[in-house]
C-alpha positions in Angstrom: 136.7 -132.4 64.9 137.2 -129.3 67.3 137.6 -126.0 65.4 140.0 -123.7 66.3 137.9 -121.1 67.8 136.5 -123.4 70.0 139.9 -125.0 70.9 140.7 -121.1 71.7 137.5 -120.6 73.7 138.6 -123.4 75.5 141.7 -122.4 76.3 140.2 -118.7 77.3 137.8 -120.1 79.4 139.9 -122.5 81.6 142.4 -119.5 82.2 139.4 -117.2 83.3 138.1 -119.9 85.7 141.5 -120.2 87.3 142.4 -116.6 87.7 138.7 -116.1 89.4 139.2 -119.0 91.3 142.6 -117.2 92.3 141.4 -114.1 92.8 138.7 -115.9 95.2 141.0 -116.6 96.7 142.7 -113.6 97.5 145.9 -113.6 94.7 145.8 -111.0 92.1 146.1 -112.7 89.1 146.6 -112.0 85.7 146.1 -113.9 82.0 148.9 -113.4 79.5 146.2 -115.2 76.5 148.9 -117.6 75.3 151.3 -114.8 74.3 153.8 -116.1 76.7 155.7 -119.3 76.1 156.0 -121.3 79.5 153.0 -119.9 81.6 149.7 -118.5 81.0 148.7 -116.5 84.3 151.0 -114.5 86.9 149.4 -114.7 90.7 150.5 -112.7 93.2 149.7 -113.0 96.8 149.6 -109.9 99.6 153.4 -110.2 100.3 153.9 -109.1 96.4 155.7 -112.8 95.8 154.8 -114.0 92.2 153.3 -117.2 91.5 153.6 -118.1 87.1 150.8 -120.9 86.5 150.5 -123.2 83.6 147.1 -123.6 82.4 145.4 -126.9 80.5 142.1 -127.0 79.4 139.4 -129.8 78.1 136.0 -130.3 77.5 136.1 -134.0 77.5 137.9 -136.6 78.9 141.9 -136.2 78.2 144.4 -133.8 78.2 146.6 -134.2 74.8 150.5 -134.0 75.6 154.0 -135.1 74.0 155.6 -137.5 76.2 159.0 -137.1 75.2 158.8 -133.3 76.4 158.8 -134.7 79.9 161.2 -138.4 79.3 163.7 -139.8 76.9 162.1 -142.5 74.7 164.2 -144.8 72.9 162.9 -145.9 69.7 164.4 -149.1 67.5 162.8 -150.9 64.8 159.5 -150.1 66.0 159.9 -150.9 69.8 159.8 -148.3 72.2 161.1 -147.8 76.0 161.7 -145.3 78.6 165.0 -144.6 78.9 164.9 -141.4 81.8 162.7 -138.6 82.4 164.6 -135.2 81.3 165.8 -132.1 83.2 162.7 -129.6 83.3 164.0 -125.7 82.7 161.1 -125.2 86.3 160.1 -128.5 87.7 158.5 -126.8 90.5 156.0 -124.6 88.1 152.3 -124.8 89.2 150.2 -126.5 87.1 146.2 -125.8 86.5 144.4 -128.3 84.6 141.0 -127.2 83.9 138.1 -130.2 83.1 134.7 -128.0 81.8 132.0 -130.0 82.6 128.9 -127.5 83.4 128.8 -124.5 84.9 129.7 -124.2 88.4 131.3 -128.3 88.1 134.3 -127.5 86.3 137.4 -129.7 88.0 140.5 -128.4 89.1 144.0 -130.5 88.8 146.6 -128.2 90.9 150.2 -130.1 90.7 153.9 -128.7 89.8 155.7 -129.6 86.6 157.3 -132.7 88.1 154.4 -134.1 89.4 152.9 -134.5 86.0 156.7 -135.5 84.3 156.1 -138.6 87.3 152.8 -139.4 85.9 153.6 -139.6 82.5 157.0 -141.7 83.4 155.0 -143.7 85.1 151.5 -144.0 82.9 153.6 -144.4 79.6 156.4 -147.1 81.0 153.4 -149.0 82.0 151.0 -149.0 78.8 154.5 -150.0 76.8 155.1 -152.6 79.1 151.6 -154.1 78.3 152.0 -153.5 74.4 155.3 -155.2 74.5 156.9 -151.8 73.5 154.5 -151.3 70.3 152.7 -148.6 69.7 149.4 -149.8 68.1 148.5 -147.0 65.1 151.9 -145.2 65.0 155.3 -147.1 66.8 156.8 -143.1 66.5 154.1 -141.6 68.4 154.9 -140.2 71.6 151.3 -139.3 72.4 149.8 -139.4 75.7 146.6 -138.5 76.8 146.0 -137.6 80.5 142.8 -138.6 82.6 141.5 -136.8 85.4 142.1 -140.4 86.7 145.3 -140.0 86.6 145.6 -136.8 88.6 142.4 -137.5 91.1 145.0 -136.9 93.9 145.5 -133.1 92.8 141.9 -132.1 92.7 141.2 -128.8 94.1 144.6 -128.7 95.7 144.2 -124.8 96.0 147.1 -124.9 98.7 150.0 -125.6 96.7 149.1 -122.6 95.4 148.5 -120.6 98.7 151.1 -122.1 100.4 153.4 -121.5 98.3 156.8 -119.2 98.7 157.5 -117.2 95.3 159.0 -119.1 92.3 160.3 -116.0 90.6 
């Protein structure tokens, strides 16, 4: 089991890799370290326009998230279903999920909010449909896990980023 230093490493290391990569880029950009609820790093681009970026880091192979914090999921006697995805407070908020692998290799997911809201409608109404609703360990869990499959199509998509208008 991960400690929690190394989860925070983690964490630290993913949102250092992505404001470099910004900066590389030519954004300023800046790490909050967790202190700020909804986004980790603030990029800002020559025209002084503000980007806020959510940052998601892993070592291995999944990236650990709540489903029902992106879609409504009914729950009766032990059977689950999609119902709707919910109304996101900043659907269009950049996204940065961070894959270590070794140095120099590290993967980079770039997506908004309601990209990833579409996977997980889309990845967890599908693995219910093929467990006839049941969740095999726990039929309250709402766990997902998220593979770098799952988001191949985002990989290095640096241009959302620096493309993009300000959000703020």
């Amino acid at each position: 089991m991960a400690s929690g230093r190394k989860n925070q490493l983690t964490k630290q290391i993913g949102e250092y890799l992505v404001a470099a990569e910004l900066c590389r880029r030519g954004l300023i950009a800046t790490t909050f370290t967790g202190n700020v609820p909804d986004f980790d790093i603030i990029a800002t681009n020559e025209a002084f326009e503000t980007i806020p970026i959510q940052v998601k880091t892993i070592r291995q192979w999944y990236w650990q998230l709540d489903a029902k914090k992106f879609i409504t999921i009914g729950i009766d006697n032990g059977v689950q279903r999609v119902i709707d995805k919910i109304s996101l407070s900043n659907p269009d908020l950049v996204c940065i999920f961070v894959r270590l692998t070794s140095q120099g290799d590290d993967e980079f997911y770039i997506f908004r909010l309601k990209d990833l809201q579409e996977i997980i409608f889309e990845d967890y109404s599908q693995y219910l449909a093929k467990h006839n609703g049941k969740r095999p360990k726990n039929e309250n869990s709402t766990h997902i896990g998220i593979s770098p499959r799952l988001l191949e199509r985002f990989r290095d998509n640096w241009g959302l980023i620096l493309n993009q208008k300000s959000t703020t």
